[in-house]
Structure formats: C-alpha cells, structure tokens
C-alpha positions, 0 to 999 in steps of 0.5 A: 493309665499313663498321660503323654504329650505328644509331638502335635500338642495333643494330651493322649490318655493310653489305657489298657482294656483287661476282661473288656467284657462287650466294651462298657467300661472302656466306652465310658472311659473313653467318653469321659476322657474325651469330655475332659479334652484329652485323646484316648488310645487303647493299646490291648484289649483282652477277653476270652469268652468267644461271645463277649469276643464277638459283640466287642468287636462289633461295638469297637468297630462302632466306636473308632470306625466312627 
C-alpha cells in the first residue's frame, strides 16, 4: 500500500487485490480506509477461479457503481 497526496488535498490509499477471492478482504479494506478519512483506489485485481472471477465482478460492480 502506498499513501499519496493529491493535487486537490485529498489523502488516497493505492492498494493491490492479490487472489481477491469474491472481494472480502478488499471490502473491508476499503471500508476502514474510508472510515479513517482517506480515498481508496485499487490499481489490480488478480483472481483465477472463474466462479470467484464471476461474484467478484458482481460485488465491485456493487461497491464503485455505487
């Protein structure tokens, strides 16, 4: 993880998601990171099971299209 300061102020949190599984881990990250006032951004997501792959696309979708 690497913590970035921004042009706008704003304190970002770049991570990468290795074997992300169906996106647990990386949920609960990003919720602890966003209750400690910074901005999360994952910049890779790896995976290989296809079914894991499916439900994680799923529940990103859910988590940034929100």
């Amino acid at each position: 993880m690497t913590k970035k300061k921004s042009s706008k102020n704003t304190n970002v949190i770049k991570f990468i998601d290795l074997f992300a599984g169906i996106g647990g881990i990386r949920a609960g990250l990003e919720s602890a990171i966003h209750e400690c006032g910074f901005v999360s951004e994952c910049v890779f997501t790896s995976e290989i099971k296809p079914h894991a792959i499916s439900i994680l696309g799923f529940v990103v979708f859910l988590i940034v299209g929100s």
